[in-house]
Backbone atoms as SQL, in Angstrom:
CREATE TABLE atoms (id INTEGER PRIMARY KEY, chain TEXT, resi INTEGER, resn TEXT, atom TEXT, x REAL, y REAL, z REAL);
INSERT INTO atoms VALUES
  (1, 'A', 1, 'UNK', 'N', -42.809, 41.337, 19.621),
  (2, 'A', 1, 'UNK', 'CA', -42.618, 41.146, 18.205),
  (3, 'A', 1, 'UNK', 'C', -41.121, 41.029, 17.930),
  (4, 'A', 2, 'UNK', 'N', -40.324, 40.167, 16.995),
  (5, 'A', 2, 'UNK', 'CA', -39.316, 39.220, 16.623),
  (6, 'A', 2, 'UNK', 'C', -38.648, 39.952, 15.216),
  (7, 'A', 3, 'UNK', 'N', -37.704, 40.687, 15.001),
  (8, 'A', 3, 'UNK', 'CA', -37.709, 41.305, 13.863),
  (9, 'A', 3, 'UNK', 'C', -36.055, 40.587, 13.553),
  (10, 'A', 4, 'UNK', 'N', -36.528, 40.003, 12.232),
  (11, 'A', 4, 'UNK', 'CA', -34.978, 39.293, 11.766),
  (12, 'A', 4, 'UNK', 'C', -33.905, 39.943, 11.286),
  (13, 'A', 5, 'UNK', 'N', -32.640, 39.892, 11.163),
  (14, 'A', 5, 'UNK', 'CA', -31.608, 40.986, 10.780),
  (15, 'A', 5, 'UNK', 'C', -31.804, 40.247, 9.281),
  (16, 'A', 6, 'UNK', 'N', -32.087, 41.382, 8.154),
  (17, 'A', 6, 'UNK', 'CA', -31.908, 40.939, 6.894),
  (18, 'A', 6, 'UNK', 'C', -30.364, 40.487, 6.409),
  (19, 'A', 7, 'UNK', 'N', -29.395, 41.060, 7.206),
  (20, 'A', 7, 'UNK', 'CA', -27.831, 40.465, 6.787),
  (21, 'A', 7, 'UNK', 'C', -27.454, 39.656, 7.238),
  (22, 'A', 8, 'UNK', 'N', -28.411, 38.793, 7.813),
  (23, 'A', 8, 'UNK', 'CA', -27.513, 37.520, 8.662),
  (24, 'A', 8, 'UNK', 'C', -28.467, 36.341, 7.797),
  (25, 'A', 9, 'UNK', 'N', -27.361, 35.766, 7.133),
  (26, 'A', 9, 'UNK', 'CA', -27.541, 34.649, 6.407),
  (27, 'A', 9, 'UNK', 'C', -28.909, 33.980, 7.398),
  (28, 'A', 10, 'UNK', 'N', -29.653, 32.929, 7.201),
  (29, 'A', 10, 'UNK', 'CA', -30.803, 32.175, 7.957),
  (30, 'A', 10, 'UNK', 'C', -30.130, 30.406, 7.537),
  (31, 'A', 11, 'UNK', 'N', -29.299, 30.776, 6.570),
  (32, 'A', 11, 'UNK', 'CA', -28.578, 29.006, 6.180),
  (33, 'A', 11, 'UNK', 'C', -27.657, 28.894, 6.843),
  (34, 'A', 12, 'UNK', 'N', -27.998, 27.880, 7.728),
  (35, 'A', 12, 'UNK', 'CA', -26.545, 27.584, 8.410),
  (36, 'A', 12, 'UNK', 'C', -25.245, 26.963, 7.793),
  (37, 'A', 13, 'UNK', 'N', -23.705, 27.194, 8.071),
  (38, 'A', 13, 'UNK', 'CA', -23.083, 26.504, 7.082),
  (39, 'A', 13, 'UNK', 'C', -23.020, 25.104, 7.499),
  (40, 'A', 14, 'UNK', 'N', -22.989, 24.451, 6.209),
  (41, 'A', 14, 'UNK', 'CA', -22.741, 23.000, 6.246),
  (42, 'A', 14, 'UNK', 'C', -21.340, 22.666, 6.437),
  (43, 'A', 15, 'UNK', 'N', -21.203, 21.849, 6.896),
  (44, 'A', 15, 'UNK', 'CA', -19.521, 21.312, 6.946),
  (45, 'A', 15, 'UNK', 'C', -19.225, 20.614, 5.542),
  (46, 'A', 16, 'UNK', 'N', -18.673, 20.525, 5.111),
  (47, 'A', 16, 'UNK', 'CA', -18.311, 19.952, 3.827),
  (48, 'A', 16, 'UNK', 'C', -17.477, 18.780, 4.194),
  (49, 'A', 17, 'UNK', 'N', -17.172, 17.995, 4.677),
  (50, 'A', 17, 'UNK', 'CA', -16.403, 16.689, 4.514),
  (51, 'A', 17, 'UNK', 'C', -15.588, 16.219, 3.161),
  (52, 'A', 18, 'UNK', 'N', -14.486, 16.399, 3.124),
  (53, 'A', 18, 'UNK', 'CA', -14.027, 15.873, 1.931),
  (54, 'A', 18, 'UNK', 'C', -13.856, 14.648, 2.445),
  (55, 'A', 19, 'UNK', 'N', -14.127, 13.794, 0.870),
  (56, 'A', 19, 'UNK', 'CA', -13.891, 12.472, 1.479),
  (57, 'A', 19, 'UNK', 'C', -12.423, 11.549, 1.109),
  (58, 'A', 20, 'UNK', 'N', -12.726, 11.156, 1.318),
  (59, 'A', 20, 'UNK', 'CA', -10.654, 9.875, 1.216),
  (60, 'A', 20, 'UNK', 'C', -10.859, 9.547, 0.274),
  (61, 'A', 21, 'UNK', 'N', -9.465, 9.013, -0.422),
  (62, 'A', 21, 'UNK', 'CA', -9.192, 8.666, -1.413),
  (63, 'A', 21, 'UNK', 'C', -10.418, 7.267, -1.518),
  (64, 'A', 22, 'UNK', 'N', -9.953, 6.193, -0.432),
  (65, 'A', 22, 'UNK', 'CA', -10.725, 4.951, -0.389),
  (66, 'A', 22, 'UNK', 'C', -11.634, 5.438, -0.261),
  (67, 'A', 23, 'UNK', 'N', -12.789, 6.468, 0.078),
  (68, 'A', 23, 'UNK', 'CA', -14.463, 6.948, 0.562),
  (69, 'A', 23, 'UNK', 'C', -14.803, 7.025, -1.287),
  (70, 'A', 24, 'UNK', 'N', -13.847, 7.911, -2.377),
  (71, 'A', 24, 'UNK', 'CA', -14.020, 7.910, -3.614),
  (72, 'A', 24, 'UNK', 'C', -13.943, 6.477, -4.737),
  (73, 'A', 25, 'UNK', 'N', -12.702, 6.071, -3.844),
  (74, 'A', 25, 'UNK', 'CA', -12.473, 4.574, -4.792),
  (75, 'A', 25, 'UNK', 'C', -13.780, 3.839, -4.435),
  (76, 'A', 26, 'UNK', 'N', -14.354, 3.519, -3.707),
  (77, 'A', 26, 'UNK', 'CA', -15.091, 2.650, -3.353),
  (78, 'A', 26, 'UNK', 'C', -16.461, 3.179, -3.694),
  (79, 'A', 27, 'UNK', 'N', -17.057, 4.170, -3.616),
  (80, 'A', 27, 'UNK', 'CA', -18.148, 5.105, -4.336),
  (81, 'A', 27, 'UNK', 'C', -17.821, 4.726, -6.023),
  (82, 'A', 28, 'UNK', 'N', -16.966, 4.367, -6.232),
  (83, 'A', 28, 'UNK', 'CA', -16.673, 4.276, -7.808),
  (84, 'A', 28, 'UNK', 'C', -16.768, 2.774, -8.405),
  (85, 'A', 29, 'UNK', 'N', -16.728, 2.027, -7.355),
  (86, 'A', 29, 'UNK', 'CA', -16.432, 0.552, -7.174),
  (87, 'A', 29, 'UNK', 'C', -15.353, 0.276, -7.878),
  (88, 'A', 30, 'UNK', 'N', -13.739, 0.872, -7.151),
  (89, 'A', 30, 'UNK', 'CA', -12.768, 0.491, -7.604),
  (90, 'A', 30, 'UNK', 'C', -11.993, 0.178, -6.437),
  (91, 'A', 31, 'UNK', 'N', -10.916, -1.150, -7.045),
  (92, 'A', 31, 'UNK', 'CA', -10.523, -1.905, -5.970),
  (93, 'A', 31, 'UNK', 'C', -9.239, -0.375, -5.554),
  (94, 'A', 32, 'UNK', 'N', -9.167, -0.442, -4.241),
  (95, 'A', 32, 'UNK', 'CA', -7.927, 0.941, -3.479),
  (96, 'A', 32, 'UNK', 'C', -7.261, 0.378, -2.236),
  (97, 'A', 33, 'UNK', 'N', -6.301, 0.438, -2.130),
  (98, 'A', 33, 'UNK', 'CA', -5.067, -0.602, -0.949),
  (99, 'A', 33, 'UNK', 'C', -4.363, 0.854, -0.715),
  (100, 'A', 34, 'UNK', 'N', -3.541, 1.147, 0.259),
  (101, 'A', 34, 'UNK', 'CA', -2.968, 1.693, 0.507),
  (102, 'A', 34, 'UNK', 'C', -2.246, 1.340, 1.768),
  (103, 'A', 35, 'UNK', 'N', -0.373, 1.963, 2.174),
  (104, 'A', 35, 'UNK', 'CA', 0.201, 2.021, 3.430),
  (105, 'A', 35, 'UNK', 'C', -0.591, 3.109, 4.274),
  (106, 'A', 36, 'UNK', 'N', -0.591, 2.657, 5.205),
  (107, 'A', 36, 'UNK', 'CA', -1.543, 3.586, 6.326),
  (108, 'A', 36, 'UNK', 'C', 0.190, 4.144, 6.904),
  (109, 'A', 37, 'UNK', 'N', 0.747, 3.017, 7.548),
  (110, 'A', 37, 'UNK', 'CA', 1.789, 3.150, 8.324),
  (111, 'A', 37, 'UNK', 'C', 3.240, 2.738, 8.012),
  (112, 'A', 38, 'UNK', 'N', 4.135, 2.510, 8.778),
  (113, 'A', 38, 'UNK', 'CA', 5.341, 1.648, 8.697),
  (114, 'A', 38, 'UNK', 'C', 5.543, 1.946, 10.159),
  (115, 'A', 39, 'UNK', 'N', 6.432, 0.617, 10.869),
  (116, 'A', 39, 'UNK', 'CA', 6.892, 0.692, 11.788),
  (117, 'A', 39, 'UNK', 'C', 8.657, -0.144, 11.554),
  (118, 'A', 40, 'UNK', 'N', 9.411, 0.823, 12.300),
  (119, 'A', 40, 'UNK', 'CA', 10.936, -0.196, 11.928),
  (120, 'A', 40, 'UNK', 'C', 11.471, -0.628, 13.524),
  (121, 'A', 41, 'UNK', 'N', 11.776, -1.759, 13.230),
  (122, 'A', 41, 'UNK', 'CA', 12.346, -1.949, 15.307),
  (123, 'A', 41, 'UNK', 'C', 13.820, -1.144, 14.584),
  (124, 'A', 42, 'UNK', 'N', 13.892, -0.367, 15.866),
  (125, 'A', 42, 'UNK', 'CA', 15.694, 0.253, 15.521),
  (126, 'A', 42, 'UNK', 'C', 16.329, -0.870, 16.218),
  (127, 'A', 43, 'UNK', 'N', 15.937, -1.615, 16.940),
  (128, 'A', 43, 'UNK', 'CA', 17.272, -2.985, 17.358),
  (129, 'A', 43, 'UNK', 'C', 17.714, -3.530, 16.617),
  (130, 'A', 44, 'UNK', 'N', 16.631, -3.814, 15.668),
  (131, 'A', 44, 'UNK', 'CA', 16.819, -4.812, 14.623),
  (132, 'A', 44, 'UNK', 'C', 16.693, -4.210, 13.679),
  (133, 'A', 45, 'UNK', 'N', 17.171, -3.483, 12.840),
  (134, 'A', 45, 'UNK', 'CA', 16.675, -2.082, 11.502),
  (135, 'A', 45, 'UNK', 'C', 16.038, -2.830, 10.218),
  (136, 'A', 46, 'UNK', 'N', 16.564, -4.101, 10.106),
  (137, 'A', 46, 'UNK', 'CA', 16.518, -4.653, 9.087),
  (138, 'A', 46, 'UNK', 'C', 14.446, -5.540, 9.251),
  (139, 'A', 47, 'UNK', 'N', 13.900, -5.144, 10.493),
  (140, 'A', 47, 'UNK', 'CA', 12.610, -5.546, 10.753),
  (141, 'A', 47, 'UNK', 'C', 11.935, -4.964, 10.966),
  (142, 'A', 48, 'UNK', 'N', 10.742, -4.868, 10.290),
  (143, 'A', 48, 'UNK', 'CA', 9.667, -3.965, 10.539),
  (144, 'A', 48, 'UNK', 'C', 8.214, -4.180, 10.505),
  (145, 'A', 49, 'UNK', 'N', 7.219, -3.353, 10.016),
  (146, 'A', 49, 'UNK', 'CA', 5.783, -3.649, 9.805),
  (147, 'A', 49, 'UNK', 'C', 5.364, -3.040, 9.049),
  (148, 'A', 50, 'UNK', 'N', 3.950, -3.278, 8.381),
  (149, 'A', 50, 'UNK', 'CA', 3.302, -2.428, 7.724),
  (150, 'A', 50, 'UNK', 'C', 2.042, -2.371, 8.171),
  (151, 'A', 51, 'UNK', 'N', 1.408, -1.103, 7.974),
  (152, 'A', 51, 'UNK', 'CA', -0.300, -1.541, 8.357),
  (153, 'A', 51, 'UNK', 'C', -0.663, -0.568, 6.636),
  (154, 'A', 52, 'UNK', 'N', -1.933, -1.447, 6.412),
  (155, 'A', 52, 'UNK', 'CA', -2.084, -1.111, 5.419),
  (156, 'A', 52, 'UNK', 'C', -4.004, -1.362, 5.077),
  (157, 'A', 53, 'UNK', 'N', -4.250, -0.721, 4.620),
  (158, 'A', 53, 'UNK', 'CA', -5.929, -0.110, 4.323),
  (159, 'A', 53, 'UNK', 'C', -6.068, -0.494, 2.899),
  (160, 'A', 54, 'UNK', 'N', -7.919, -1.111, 2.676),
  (161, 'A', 54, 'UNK', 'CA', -7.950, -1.668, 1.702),
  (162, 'A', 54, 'UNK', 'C', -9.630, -1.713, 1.588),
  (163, 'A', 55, 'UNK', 'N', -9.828, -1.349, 0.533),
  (164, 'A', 55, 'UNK', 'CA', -11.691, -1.950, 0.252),
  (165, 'A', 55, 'UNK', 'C', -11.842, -3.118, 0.053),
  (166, 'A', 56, 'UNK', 'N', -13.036, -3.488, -0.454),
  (167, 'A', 56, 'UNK', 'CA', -13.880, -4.704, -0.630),
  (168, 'A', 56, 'UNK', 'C', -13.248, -4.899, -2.160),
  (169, 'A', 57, 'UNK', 'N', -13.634, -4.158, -2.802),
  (170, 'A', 57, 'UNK', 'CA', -13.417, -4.070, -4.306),
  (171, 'A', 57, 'UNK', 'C', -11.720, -4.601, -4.709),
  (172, 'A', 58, 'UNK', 'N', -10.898, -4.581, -3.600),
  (173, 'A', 58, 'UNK', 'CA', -9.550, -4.719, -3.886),
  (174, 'A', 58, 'UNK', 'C', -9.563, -6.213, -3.174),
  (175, 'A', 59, 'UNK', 'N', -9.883, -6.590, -2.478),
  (176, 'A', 59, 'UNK', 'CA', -10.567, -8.288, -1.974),
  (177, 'A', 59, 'UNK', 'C', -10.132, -8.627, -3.036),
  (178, 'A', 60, 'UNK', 'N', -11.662, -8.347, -3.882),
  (179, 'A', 60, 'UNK', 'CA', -12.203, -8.672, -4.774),
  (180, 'A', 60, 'UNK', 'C', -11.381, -9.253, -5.540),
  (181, 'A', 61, 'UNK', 'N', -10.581, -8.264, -6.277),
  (182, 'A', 61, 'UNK', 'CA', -9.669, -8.448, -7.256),
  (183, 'A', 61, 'UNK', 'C', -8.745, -9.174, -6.559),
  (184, 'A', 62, 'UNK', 'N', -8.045, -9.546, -5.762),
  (185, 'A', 62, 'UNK', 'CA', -7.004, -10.497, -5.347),
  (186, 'A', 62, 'UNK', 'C', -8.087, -12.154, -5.185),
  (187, 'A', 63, 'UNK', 'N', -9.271, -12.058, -4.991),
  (188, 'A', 63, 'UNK', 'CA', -9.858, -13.232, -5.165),
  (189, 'A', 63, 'UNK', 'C', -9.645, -14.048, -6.579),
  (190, 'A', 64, 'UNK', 'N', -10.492, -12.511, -7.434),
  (191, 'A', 64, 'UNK', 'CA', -10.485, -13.416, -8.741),
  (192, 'A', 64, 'UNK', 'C', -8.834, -13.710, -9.749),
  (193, 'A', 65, 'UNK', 'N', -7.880, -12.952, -8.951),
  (194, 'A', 65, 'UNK', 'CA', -6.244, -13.316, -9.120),
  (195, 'A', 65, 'UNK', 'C', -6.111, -14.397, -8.557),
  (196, 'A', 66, 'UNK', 'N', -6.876, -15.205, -7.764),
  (197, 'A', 66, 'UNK', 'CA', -6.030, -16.921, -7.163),
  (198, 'A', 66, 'UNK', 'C', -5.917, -16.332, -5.529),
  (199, 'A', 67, 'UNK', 'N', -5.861, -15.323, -5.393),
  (200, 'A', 67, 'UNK', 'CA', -5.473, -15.428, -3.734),
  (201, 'A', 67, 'UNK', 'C', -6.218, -15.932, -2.609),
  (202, 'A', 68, 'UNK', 'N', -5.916, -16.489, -1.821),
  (203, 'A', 68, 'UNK', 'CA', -6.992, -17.493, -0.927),
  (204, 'A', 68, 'UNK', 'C', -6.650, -17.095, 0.416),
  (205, 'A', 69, 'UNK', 'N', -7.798, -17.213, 1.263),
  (206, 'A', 69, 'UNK', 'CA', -7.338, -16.687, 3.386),
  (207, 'A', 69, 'UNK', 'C', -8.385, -17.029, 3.635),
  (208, 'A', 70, 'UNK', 'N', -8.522, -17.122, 4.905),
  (209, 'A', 70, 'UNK', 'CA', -9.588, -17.346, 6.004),
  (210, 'A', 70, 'UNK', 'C', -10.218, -16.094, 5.659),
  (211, 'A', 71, 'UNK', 'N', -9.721, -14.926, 6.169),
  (212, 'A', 71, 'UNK', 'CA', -10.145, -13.281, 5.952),
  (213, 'A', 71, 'UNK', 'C', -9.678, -12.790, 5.049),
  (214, 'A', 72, 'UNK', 'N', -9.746, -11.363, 4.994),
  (215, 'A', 72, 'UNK', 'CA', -9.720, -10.545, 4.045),
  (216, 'A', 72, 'UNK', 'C', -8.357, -10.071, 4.295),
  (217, 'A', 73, 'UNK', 'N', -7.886, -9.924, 5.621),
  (218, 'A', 73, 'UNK', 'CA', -6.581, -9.683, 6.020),
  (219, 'A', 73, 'UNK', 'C', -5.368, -10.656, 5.793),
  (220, 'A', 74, 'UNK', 'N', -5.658, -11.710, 5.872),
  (221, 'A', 74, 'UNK', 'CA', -5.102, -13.322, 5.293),
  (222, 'A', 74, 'UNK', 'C', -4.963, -13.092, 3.658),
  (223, 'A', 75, 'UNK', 'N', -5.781, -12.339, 3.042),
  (224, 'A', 75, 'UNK', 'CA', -5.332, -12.680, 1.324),
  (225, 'A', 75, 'UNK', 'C', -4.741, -11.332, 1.207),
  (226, 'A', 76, 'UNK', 'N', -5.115, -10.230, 1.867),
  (227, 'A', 76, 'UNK', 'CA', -4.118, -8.801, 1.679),
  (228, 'A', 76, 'UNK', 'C', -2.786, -9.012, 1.781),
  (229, 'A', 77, 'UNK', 'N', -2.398, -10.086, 2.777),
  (230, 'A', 77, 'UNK', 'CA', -1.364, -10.337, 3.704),
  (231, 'A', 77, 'UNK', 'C', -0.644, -10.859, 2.522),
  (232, 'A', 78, 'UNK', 'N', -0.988, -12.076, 2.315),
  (233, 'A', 78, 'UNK', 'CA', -0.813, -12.882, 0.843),
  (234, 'A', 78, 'UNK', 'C', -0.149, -12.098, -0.295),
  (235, 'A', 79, 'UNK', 'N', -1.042, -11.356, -0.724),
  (236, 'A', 79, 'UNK', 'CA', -0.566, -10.467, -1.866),
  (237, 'A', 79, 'UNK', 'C', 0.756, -9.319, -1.361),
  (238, 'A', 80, 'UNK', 'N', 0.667, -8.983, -0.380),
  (239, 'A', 80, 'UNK', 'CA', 1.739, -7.884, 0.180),
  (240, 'A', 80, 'UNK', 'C', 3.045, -8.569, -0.183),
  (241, 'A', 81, 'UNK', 'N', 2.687, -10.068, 0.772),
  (242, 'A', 81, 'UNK', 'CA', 4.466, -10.653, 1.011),
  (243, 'A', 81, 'UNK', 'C', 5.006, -10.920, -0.909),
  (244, 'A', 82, 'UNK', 'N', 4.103, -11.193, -1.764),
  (245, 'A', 82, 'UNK', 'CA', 4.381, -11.329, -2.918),
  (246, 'A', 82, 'UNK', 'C', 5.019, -10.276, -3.531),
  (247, 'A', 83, 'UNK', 'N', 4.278, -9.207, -3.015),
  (248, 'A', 83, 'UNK', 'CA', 4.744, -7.901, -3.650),
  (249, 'A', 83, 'UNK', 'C', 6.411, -7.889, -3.389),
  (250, 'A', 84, 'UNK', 'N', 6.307, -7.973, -1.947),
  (251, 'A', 84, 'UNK', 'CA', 8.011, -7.859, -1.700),
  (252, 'A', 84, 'UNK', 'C', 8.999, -8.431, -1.942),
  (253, 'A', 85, 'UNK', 'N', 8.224, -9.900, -2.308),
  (254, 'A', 85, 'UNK', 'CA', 9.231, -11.076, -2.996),
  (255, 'A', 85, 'UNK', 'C', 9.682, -10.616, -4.559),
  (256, 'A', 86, 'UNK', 'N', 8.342, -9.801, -5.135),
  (257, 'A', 86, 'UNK', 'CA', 8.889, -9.259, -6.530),
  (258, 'A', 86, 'UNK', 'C', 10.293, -7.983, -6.333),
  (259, 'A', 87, 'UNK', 'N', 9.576, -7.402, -5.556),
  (260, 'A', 87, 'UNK', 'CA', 10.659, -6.783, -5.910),
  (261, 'A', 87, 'UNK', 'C', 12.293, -6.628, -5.044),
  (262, 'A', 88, 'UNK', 'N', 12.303, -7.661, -4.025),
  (263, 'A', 88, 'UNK', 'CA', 13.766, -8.575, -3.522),
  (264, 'A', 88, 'UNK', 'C', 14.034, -9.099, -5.050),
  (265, 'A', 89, 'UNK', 'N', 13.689, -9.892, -5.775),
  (266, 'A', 89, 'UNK', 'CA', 13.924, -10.958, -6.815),
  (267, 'A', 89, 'UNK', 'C', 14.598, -9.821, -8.035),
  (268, 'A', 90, 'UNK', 'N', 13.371, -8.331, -8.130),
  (269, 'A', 90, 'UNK', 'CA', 13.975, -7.906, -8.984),
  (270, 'A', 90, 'UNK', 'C', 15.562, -6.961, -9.124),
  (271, 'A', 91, 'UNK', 'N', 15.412, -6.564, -7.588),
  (272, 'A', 91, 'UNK', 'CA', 16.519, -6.137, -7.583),
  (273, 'A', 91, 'UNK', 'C', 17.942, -6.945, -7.389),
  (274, 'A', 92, 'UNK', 'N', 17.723, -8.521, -6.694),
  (275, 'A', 92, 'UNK', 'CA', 18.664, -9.320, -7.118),
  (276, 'A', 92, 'UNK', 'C', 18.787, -9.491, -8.882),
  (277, 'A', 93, 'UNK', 'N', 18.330, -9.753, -9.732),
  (278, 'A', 93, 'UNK', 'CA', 18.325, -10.155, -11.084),
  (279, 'A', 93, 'UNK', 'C', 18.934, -8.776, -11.609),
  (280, 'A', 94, 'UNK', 'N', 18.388, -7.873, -11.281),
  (281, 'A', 94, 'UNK', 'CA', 19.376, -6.579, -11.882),
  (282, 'A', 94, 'UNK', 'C', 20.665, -6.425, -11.556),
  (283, 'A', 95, 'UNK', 'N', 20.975, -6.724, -9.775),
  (284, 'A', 95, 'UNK', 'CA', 22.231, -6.830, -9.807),
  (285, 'A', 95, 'UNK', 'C', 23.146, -8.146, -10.634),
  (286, 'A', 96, 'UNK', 'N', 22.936, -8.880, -10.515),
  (287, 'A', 96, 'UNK', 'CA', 23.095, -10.104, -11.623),
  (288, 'A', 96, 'UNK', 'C', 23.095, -9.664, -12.604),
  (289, 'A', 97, 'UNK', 'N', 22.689, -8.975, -13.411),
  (290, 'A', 97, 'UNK', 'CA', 22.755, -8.615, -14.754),
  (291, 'A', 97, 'UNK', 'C', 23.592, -7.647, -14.913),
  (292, 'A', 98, 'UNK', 'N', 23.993, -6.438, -14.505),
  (293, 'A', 98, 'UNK', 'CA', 25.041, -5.748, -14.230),
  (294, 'A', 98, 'UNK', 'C', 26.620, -5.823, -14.131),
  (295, 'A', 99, 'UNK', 'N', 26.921, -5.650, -15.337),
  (296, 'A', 99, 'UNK', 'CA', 28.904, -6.375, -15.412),
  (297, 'A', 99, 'UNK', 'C', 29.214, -5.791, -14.512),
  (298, 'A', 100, 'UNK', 'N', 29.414, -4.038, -14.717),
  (299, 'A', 100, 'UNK', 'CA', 30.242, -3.702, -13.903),
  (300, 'A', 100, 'UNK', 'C', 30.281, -3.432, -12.576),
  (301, 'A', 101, 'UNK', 'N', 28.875, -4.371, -12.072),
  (302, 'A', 101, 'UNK', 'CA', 28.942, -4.412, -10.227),
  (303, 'A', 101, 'UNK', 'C', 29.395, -5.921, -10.070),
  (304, 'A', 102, 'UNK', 'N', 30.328, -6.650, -11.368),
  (305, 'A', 102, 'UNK', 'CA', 30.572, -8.253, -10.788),
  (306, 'A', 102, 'UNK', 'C', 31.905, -8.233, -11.098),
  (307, 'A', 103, 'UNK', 'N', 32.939, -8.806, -10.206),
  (308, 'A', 103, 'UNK', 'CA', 34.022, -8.797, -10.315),
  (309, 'A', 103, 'UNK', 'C', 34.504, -10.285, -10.186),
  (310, 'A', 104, 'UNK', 'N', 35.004, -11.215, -11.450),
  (311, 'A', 104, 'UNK', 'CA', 35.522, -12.671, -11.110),
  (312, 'A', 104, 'UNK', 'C', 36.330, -12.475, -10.546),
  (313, 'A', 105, 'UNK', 'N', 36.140, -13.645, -9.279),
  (314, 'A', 105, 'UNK', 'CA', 37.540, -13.427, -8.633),
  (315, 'A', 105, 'UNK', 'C', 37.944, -14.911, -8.634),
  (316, 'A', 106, 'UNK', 'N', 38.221, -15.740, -9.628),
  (317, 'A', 106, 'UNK', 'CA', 38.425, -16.890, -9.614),
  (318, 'A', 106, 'UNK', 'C', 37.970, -17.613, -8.846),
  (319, 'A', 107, 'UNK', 'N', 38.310, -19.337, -10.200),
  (320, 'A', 107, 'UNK', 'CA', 37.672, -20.570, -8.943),
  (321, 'A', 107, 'UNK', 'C', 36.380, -20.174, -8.911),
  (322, 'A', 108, 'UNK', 'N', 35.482, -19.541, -10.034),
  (323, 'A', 108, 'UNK', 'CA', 33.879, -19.724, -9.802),
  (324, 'A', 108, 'UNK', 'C', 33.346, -19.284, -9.050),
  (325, 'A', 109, 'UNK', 'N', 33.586, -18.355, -8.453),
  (326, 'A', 109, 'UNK', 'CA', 33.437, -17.424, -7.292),
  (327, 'A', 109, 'UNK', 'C', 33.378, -15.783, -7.987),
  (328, 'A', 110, 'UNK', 'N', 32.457, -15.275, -7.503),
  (329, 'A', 110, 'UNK', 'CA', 32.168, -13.983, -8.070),
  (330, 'A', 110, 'UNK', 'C', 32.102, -12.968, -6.801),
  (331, 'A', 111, 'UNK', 'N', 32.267, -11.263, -7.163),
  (332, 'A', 111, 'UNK', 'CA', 32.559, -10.697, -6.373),
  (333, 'A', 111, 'UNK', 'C', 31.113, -9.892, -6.262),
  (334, 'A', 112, 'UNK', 'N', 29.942, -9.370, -6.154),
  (335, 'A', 112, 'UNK', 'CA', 28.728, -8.485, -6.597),
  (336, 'A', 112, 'UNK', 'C', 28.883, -7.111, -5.521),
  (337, 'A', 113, 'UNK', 'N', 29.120, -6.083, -6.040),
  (338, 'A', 113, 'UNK', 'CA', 29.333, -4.606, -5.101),
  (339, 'A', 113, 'UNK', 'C', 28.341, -3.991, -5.320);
């Protein structure tokens, strides 16, 4: 005869899994991109990589924005390099706009620090 200890729980615990940001965005059906990584060559400092994570739902939305690829990685890709072109462009135009980082130095020639 088998006699059970009344203080020992009989429920085993469950693991609880929290889930990712993208496991929630996408349960929600909202488009979610994120940097996973960066990589920089130190030879070259000025070159690097990105790896970067993305749902369906964020496709999505770069589809119905105009973006076009073979894959899904082809229009992520697309939208990334844009991103960086905005903001190269914006931080040139700010420096441009900024007197006191421009110094004429005659003859149409400008100095930008």
């Amino acid at each position: 005869m088998k006699f059970s200890n009344p203080f020992k729980s009989r429920k085993k615990k469950q693991e609880v899994k929290k889930k990712s940001a993208k496991e929630l965005a996408t349960e929600r059906k909202e488009p979610w991109v994120s940097i996973l990584d960066m990589d920089i060559n130190y030879e070259d400092i000025a070159s690097g990589s990105f790896e970067l994570d993305w749902n369906d739902y964020f496709v999505t939305r770069l589809l119905k924005a105009g973006y076009k690829g073979k894959t899904d990685a082809d229009i992520v890709d697309q939208w990334f390099q844009q991103v960086c072109r905005n903001v190269a462009l914006e931080t040139y135009e700010q420096e441009m706009a900024d007197p006191e980082r421009r110094k004429d130095l005659g003859d149409g020639k400008v100095e930008i620090s």
